[in-house]
C-alpha positions in Angstrom: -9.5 5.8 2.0 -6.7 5.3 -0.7 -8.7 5.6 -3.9 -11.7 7.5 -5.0 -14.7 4.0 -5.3 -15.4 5.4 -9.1 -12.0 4.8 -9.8 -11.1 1.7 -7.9 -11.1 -0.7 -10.5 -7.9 1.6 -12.4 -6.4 1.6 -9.0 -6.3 -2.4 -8.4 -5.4 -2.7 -12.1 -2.1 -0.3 -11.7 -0.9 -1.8 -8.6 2.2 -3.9 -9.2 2.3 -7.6 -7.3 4.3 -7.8 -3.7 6.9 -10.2 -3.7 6.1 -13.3 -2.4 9.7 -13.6 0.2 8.6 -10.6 1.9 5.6 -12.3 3.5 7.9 -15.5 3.7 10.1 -12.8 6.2 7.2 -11.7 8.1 5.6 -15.4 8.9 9.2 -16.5 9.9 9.0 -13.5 12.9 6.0 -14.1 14.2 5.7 -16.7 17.0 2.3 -18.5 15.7 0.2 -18.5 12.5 -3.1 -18.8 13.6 -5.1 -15.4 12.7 -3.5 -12.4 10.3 -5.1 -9.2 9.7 -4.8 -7.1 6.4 -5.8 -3.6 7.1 -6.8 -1.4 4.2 -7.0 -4.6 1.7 -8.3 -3.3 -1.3 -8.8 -6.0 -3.6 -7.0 -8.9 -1.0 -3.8 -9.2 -3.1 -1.4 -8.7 0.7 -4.3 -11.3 2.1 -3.9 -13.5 -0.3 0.0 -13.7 -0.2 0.1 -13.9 3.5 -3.0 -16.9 2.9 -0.1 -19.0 2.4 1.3 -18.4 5.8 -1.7 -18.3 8.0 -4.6 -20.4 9.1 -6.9 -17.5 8.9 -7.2 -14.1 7.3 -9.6 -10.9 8.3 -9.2 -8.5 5.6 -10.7 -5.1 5.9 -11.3 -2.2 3.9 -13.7 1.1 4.7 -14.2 0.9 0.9 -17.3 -1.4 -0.1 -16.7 -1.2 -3.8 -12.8 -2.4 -3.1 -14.3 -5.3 -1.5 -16.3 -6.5 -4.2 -13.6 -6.9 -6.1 -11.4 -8.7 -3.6 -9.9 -11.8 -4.8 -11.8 -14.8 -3.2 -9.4 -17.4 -1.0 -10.6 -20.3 1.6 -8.6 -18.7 4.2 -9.4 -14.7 3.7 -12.8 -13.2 4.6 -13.9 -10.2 3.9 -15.3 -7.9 6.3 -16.4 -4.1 5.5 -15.0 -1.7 8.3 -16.4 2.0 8.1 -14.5 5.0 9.4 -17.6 5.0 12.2 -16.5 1.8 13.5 -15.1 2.6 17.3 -12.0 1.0 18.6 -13.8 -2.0 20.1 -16.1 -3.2 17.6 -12.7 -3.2 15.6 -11.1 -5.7 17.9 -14.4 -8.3 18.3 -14.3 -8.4 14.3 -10.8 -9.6 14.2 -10.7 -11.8 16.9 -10.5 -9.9 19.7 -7.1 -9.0 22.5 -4.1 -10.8 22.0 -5.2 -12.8 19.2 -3.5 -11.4 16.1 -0.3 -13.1 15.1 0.3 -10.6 11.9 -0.9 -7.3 10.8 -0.1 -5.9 7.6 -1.0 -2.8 5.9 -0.1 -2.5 2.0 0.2 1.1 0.7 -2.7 2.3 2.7 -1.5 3.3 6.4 -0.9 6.8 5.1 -4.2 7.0 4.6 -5.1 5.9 8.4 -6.4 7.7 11.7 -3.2 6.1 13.1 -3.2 6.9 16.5 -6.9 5.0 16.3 -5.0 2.5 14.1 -2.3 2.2 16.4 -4.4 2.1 19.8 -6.3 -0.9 18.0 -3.3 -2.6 16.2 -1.6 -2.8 20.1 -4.9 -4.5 21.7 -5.2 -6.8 19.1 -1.1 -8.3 19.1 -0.6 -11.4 20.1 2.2 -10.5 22.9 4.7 -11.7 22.9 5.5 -13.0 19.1 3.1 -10.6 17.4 4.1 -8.4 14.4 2.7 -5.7 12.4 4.4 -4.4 9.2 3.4 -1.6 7.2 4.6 -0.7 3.5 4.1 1.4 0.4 5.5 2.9 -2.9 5.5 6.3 -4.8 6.5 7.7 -7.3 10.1 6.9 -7.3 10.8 4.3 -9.9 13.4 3.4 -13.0 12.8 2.2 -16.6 15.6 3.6 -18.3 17.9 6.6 -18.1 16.3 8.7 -20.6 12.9 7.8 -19.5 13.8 8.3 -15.6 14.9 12.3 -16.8 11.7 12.7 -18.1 9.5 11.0 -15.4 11.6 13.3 -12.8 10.6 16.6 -14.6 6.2 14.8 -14.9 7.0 14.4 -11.0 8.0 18.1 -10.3 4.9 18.6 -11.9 2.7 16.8 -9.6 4.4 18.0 -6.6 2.1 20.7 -5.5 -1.0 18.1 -5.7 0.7 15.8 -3.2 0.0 18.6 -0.9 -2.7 17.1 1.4 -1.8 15.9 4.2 -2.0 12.0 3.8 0.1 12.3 1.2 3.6 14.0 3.5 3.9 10.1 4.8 3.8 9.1 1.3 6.1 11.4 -0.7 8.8 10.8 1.9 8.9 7.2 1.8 7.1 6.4 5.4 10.4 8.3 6.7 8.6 10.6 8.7 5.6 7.8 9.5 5.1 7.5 13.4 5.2 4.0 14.1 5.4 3.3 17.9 6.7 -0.6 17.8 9.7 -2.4 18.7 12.4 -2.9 15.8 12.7 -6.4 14.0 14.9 -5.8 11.7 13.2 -4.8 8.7 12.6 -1.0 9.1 12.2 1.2 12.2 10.5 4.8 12.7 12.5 7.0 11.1 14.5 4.8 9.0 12.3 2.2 6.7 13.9 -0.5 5.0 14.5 0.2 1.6 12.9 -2.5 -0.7 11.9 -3.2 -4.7 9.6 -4.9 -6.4 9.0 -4.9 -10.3 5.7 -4.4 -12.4 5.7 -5.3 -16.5 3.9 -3.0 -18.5 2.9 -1.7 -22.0 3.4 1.5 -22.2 -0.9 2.2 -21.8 -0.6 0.4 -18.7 1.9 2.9 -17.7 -0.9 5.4 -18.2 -3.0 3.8 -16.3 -0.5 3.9 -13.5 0.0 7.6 -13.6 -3.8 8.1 -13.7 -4.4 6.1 -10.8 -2.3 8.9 -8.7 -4.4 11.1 -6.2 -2.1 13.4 -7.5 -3.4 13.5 -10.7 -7.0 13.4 -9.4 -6.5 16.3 -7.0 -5.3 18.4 -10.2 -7.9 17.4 -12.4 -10.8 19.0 -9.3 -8.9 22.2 -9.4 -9.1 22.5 -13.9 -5.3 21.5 -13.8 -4.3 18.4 -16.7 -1.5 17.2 -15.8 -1.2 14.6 -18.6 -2.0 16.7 -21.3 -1.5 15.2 -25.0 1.8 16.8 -25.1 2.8 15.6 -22.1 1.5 11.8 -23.4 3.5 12.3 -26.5 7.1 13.2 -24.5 6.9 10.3 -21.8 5.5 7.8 -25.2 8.6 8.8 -27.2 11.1 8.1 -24.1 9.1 5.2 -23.4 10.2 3.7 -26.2 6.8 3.6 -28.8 3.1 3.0 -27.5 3.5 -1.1 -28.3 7.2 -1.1 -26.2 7.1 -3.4 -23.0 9.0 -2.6 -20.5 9.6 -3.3 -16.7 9.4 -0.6 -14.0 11.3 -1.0 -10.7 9.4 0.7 -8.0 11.2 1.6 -5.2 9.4 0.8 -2.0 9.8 0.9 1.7 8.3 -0.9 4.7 8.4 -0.6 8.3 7.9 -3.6 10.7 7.8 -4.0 14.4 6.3 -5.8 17.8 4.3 -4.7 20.7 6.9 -2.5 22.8 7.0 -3.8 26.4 
């Protein structure tokens, strides 16, 4: 999955908070609001948002420890679904053919078997009316000019351990993400809506940011420290000082579609 178990709790602590409109967007193109499925949940915050949308909620994750951190709701349950899972026992644990009126995946379909994902995703739309929407982040974001020139040259730096191949969806901003659904208007294969969304942090929760990054863990297993004390020291200083807060605008990009006919 997305994040190593051990370091789950830094991932769900880094992550900034979805905007509520964009679920608002997604509820207003499906047909019903019966059932919605969050694929990949991590710690429910995408379930909980679209909880306000939808009678019901399955959220799923093939990570136990994730889900024991997932943040409890009346309307989202929890359900562990290992990578051993086939197809079919997928679709009787969410409700089974034709009974989904949302799916959403939240920075984690990079991470999928998506043609699996896909094949299930199709069986379990509700057609016609049903919608799935996928989205994510990386490590494109702004704080201020001379902070962004110094993030840019950290990010050249972790370029070679974005080299696995989950990541290639990732680092190119879902542009190259198959994603065999009908356009709705907010993203298409091949060209994903361009989006934001903002995250206000110390400059230590900053850290914690950058050391949630596979990146950084994939250099780390090969003797590789990519956040050296030197490194700390120049990102601190155009930070602005260790007690500084400041906001970071994420650049972000989602893809949303319905069952092609």
């Amino acid at each position: 999955m997305s994040v190593v178990d051990y370091e789950a709790d830094i991932y769900l602590d880094a992550r900034p908070t979805y905007p509520g409109e964009w679920y608002s967007k997604l509820a207003a193109l499906s047909n019903h609001h019966h059932l919605a499925w969050d694929a990949g949940t991590g710690n429910g915050q995408a379930a909980v948002g679209i909880a306000e949308h939808y009678d019901r909620v399955i959220a799923t994750d093939v990570s136990e420890t994730m889900l024991n951190l997932g943040k409890p709701h009346p309307k989202v349950t929890y359900h562990h679904t290992p990578s051993s899972m086939t197809e079919d026992e997928t679709v009787d644990l969410i409700g089974g053919e034709n009974s989904v009126d949302l799916i959403t995946v939240a920075t984690a379909v990079h991470w999928f078997d998506l043609p699996k994902f896909y094949a299930i995703a199709n069986r379990l739309l509700r057609k016609p009316g049903g919608i799935i929407a996928v989205w994510s982040y990386n490590t494109d974001m702004a704080v201020s000019p001379e902070f962004d020139s110094v993030m840019a040259r950290f990010n050249e730096k972790t370029t070679p351990y974005w080299k696995f191949p989950e990541c290639r969806y990732f680092v190119d901003g879902y542009k190259s993400l198959p994603f065999p659904f009908e356009n709705v208007g907010l993203g298409l294969e091949g060209k994903p809506m361009e989006l934001e969304m903002q995250k206000t942090v110390s400059f230590e929760g900053f850290l914690r940011i950058l050391r949630s990054w596979s990146a950084i863990g994939a250099a780390k297993e090969k003797g590789v420290e990519l956040l050296s004390e030197d490194v700390v020291k120049e990102l601190e200083m155009a930070w602005g000082g260790s007690e500084l807060v400041r906001t970071i605008v994420y650049k972000t990009f989602m893809l949303a579609g319905a069952v092609r006919n």
